[in-house]
C-alpha positions in Angstrom: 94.7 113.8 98.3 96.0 113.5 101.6 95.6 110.4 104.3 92.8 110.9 105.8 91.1 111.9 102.8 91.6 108.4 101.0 90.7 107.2 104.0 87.0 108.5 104.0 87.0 108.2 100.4 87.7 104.5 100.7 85.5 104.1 103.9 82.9 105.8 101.7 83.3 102.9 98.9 82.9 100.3 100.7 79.5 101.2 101.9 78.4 101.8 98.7 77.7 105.9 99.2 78.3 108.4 96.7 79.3 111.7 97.7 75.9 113.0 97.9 75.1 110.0 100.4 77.9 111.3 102.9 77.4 115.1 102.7 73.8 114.6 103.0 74.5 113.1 106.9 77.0 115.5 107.5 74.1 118.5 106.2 77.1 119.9 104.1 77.1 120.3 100.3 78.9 117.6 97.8 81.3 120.3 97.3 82.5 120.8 100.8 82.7 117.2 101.5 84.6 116.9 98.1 86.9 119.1 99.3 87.6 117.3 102.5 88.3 114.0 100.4 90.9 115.9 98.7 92.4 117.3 101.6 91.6 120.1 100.1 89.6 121.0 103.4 91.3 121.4 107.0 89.1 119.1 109.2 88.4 120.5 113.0 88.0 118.5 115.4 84.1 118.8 115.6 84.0 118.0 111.9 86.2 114.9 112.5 84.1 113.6 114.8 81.0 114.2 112.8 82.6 112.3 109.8 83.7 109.2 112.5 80.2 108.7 113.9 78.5 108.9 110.0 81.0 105.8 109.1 80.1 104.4 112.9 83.7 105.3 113.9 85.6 106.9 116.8 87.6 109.4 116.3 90.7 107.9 117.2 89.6 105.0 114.8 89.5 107.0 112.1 92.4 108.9 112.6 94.1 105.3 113.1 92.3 104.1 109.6 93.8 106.8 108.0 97.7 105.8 108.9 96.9 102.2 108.2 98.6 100.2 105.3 95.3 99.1 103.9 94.8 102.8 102.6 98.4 102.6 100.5 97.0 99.0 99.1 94.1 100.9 97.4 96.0 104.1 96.0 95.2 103.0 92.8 91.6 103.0 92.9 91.1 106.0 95.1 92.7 108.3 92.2 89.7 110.4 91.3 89.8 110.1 87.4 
């Protein structure tokens, strides 16, 4: 999983949304957006921005969200199990 995948993953949590929640507002299956948590997904810009204004972010926010130390502090429970 890369960066800014734990980091929508975690912004995800901590609103309380499951998957279904988030792809749902984006109008993109739970698959898809699965595969952008993973990183499995390349994220274009107009996606990007998409996913910022869903967790009421800018974009540079959430790039900035995703390099922030608060993501390493919750590794642990962003492992998908």
């Amino acid at each position: 999983m890369d960066k800014l995948g734990k980091a929508i993953r975690l912004l995800r949590h901590q609103k309380g949304w499951n998957q279904g929640d988030v792809a749902t507002r984006l109008e993109i299956s739970i698959p898809a957006f699965s595969k952008i948590e993973t990183g499995f997904t390349d994220l274009n810009i107009s996606r990007l921005n998409q996913i910022a204004k869903v967790f009421n972010l800018t974009t540079a926010q959430l790039l900035y969200y995703s390099e922030n130390k608060e993501i390493k502090e919750h590794v642990e429970e962003l492992k998908v199990v």
